[in-house]
C-alpha positions as CSV (number, residue, x, y, z in Angstrom):
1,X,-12.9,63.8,-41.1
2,X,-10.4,64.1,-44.4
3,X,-12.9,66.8,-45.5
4,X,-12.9,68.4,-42.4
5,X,-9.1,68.9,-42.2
6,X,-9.3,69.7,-46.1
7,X,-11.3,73.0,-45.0
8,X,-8.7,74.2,-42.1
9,X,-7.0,77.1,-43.1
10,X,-4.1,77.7,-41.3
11,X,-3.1,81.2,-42.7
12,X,-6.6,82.5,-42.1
13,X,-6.4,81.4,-38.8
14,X,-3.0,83.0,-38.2
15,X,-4.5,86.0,-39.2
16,X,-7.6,86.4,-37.2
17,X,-4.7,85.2,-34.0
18,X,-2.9,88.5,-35.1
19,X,-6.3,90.3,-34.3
20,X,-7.4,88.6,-31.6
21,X,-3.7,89.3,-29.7
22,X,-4.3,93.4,-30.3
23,X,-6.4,93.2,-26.8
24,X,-4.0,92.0,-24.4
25,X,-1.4,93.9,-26.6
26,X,-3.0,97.4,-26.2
27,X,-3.8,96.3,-22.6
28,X,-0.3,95.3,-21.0
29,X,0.6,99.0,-23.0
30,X,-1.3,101.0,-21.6
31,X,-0.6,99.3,-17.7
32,X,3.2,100.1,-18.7
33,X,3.7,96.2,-18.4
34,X,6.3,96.9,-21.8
35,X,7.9,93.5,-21.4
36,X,4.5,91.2,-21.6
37,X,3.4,93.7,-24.6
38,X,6.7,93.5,-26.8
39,X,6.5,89.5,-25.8
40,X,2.5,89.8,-27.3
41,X,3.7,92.2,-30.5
42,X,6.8,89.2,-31.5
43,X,4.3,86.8,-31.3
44,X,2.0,88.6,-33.4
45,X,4.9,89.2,-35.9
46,X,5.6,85.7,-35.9
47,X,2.4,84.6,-37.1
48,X,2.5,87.3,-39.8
49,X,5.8,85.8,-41.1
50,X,4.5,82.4,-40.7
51,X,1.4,82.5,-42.5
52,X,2.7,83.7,-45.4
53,X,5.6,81.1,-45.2
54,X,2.4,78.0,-44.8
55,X,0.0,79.7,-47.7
56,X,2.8,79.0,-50.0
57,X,3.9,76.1,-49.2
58,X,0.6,73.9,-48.5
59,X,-1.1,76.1,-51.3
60,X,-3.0,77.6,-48.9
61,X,-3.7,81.1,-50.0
62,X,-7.4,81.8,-50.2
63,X,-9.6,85.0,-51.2
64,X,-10.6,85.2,-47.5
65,X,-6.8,85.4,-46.4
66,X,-5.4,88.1,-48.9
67,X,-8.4,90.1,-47.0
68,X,-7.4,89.2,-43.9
69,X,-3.6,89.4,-43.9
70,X,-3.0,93.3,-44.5
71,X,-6.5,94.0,-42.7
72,X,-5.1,92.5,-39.4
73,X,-1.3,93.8,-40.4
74,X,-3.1,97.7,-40.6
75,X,-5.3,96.5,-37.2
76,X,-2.3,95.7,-35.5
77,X,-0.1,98.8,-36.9
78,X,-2.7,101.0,-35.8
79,X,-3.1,100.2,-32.0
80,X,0.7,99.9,-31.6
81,X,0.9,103.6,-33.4
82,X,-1.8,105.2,-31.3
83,X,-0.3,103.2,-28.0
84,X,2.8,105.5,-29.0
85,X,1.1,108.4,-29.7
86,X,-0.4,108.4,-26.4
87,X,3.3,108.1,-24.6
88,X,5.1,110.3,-26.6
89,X,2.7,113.2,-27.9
90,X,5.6,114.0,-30.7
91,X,5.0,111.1,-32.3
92,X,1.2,112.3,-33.4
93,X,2.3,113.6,-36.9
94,X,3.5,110.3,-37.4
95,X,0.5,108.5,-36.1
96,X,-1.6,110.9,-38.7
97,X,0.8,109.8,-41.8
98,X,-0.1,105.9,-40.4
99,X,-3.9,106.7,-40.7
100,X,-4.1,108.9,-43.8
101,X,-1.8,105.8,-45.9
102,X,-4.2,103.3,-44.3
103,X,-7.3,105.1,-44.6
104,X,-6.4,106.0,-48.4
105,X,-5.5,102.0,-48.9
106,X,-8.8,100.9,-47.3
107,X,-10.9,103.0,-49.8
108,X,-9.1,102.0,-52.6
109,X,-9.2,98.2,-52.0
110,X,-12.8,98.8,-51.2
111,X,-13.5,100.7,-54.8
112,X,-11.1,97.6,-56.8
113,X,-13.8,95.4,-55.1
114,X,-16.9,97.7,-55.9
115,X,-15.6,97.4,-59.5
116,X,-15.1,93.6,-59.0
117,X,-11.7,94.2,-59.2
118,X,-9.1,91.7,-56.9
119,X,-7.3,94.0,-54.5
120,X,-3.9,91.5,-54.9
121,X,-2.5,90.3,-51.5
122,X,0.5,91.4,-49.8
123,X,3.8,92.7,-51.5
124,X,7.5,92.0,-50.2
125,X,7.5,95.7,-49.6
126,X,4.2,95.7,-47.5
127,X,6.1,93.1,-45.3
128,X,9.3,94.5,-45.1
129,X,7.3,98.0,-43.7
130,X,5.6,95.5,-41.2
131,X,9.0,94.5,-40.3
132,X,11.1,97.4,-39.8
133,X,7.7,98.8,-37.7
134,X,7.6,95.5,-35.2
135,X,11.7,96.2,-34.5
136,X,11.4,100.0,-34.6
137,X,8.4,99.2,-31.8
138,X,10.9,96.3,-30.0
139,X,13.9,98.6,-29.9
140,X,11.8,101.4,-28.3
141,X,10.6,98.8,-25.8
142,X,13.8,97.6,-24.7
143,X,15.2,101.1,-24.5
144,X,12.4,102.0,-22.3
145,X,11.2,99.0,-20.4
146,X,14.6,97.1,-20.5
147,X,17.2,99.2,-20.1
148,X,15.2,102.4,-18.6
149,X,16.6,104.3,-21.3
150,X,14.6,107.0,-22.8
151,X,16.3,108.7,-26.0
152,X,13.4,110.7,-28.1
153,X,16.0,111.3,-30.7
154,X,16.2,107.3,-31.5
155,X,12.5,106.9,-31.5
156,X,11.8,109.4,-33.7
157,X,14.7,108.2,-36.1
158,X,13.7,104.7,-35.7
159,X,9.7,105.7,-36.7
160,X,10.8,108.1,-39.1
161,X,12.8,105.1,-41.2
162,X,9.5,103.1,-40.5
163,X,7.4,106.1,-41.9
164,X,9.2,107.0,-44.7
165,X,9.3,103.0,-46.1
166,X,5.5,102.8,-44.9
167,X,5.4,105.4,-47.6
168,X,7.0,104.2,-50.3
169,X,4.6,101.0,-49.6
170,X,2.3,102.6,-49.6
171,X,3.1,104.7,-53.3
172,X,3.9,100.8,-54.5
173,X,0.6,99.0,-53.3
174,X,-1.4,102.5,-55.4
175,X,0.3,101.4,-58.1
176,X,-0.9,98.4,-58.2
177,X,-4.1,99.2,-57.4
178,X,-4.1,101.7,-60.3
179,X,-2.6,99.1,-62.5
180,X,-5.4,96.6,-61.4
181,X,-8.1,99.1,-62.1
182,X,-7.2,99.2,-65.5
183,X,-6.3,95.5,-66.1
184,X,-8.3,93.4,-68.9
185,X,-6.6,90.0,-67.5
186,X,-8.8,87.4,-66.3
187,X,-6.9,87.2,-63.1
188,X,-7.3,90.5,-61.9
189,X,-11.2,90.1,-62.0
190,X,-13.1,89.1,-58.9
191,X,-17.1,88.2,-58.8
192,X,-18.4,88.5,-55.2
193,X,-21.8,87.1,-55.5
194,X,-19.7,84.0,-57.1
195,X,-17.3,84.3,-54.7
196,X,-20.2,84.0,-51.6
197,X,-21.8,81.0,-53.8
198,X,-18.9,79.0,-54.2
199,X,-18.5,79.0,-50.4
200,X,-22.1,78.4,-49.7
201,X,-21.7,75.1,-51.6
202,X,-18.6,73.9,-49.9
203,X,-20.8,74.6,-46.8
């Protein structure tokens, strides 16, 4: 049983939640049930605060989970950005910004590990662009669903601020990547095949 417990991964877990909780997200959107979905999108920003706060602390932090924890952060970005884009057609050029910074990490976390290169988890600034996206997106709830207040000057002022720090994430985590690229320390190396062995011998 000890070893059992030993191989539960709470962050992990946490993250695949935050994936899981896109669906009823995307669905209670798009049936203009705002309320249910902003009460689905704090949850799911609550486990992205949390898991972070538990990898830390019980030591937690695993290969898997600095995979999983942007990968369900961009997941869950995207189908709140699109959900938007959909309701408020202005909002597209943001929506294409969103996807091009995305798409552009993606393939350079995918080279980093083509060159068996770590990617490197999340960054303070990463999370405070997750942030500032999950109240931009609550504000613009409330406005709309709560208060039956529609004000397309706010929303685009609240998801250009989100934008324009998505951005300078964005420049920050090619840095790094660039930086990573050219690293000679130990740390920044990553073996797959070794990687797949060592967890086909826990198994």
């Amino acid at each position: 049983m000890k070893n059992r417990n030993k191989n539960i991964n709470i962050p992990n877990g946490l993250s695949v939640l935050r994936i899981i909780l896109i669906a009823p997200f995307v669905y209670y959107f798009m049936h203009n049930k705002l309320l249910q979905a902003a009460v689905v999108l704090i949850v799911s920003g609550l486990t992205d605060m949390f898991d972070g706060i538990i990898a830390r602390k019980f030591n937690q932090s695993t290969e898997l989970g600095q995979m999983l924890d942007p990968l369900s952060d961009k997941l869950t970005q995207g189908a709140v950005a699109i959900c938007l884009a959909i309701e408020e057609p202005v909002l597209i050029p943001l929506l294409g910004i969103f996807v091009l910074k995305e798409a552009v990490m993606v393939i350079a976390a995918c080279f980093l590990i083509k060159k068996n290169k770590r990617p490197g988890g999340s960054k303070w600034y990463g999370k405070v662009a997750t942030t500032l996206f999950y109240v931009s997106f609550a504000v613009i709830v409330a406005m709309k669903g709560i208060w039956k207040i529609q004000d397309l000057t706010v929303t685009i002022v609240l998801l250009s601020i989100t934008a324009a720090f998505m951005i300078y994430a964005f420049v920050q985590y090619f840095k790094m990547y660039l930086s990573i690229l050219h690293s000679n320390d130990p740390k920044d190396a990553m073996n797959l095949d070794e990687l797949m062995d060592k967890k086909s011998t826990r198994k």
